[in-house]
C-alpha positions in Angstrom: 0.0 0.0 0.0 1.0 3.6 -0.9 2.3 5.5 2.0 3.9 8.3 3.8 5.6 9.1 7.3 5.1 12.5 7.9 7.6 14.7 10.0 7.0 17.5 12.7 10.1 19.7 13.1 11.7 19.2 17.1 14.3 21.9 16.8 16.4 23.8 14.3 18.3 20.9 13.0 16.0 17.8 14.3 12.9 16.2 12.9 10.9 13.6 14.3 8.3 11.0 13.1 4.9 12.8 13.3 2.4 10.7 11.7 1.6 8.0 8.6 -0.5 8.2 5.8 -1.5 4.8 4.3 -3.8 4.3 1.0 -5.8 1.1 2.0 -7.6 1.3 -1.4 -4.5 0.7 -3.4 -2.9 -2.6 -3.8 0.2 -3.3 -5.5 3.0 -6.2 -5.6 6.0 -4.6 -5.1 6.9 -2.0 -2.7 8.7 0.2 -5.9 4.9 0.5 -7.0 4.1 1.6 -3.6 6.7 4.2 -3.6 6.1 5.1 -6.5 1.9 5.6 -6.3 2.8 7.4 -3.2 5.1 10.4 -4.8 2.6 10.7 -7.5 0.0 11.4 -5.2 2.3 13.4 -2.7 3.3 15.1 -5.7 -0.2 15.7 -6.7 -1.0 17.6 -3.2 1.7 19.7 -3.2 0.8 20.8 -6.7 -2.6 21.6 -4.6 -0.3 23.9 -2.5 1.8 25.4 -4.9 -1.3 27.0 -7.3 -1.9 28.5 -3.9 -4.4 25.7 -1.9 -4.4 25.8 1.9 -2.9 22.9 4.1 -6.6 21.8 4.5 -6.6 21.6 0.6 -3.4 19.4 0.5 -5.1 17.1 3.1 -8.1 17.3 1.3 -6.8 16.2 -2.1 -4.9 13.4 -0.2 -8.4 11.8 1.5 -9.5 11.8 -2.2 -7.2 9.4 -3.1 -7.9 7.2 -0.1 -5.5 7.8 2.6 -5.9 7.5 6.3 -4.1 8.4 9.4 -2.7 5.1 11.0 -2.8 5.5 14.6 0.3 3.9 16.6 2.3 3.2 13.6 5.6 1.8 13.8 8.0 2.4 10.9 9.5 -0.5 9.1 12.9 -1.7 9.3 15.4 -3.8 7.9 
């Protein structure tokens, strides 16, 4: 599934893991396809922003596509 971790700046020079996005409504083999649907979408919303939409607009455009807030997420490692 498409998704995104989502960072909340801690101090000048530190970021920390805020919150993940997850498309439950697409499904894909690989996890290239994944990353792939996921920048085209990301891509897509910050296009929102940049012809001058609102953060609720870049949300917005994202809940379109089908994603969700995951609560308690833990980021995957190898």
């Amino acid at each position: 599934m498409p998704s995104a971790l989502c960072y909340q700046r801690a101090s000048a020079e530190q970021w920390v893991e805020h919150f993940c996005l997850v498309n439950p409504t697409c499904h894909v083999t690989t996890e290239e396809e994944a990353s792939a649907a996921a920048k085209e979408d990301l891509d897509g919303a910050f296009a929102v922003k940049a012809h001058g939409g609102s953060d609720k607009e870049v949300a917005e455009f994202l809940r379109s596509k089908g994603y969700v807030n995951v609560d308690g997420f833990q980021r995957a490692t190898e």
